[in-house]
N, C-alpha and C positions, 0 to 999 in steps of 0.2 A: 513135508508132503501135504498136499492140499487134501482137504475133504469135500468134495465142491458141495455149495450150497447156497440156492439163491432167495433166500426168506427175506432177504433187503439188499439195499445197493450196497450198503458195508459189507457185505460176505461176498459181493460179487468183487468188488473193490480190492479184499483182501486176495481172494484166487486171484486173481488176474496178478496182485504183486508179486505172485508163489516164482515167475517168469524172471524172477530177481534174484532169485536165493542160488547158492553154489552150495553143492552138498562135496563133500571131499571123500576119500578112497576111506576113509578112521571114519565118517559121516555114516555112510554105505557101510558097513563091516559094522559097527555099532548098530545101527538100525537090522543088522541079518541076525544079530546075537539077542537084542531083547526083545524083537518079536516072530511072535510064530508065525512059518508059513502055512501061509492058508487061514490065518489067525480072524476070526470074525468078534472077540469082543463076547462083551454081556448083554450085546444088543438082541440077542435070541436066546431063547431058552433052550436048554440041552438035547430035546423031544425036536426042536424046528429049528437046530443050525444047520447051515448047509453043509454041503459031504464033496470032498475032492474025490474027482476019479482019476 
């Protein structure tokens, strides 16, 4: 799964390969089980993560 991000041609290079990859039904089903939904990361602090409604 990409994270886009265009800080150089290499990351745009690399998204644009993402168009390649086959993820499988074990792919999908793995990715549902180790991460959370709605799952944001250490990128915000627990005061200023975002909130699902």
């Amino acid at each position: 799964m990409p994270i886009p991000s265009a800080r150089s041609v290499q990351r745009i290079e690399e998204n644009a390969g993402a168009v390649d990859v086959s993820l499988t039904r074990t792919d999908l089903a793995t990715t549902d089980e180790v991460l959370p939904y709605d799952g944001f990361g250490a990128h915000y602090s627990e005061d200023h993560a975002p909130v699902s409604i």
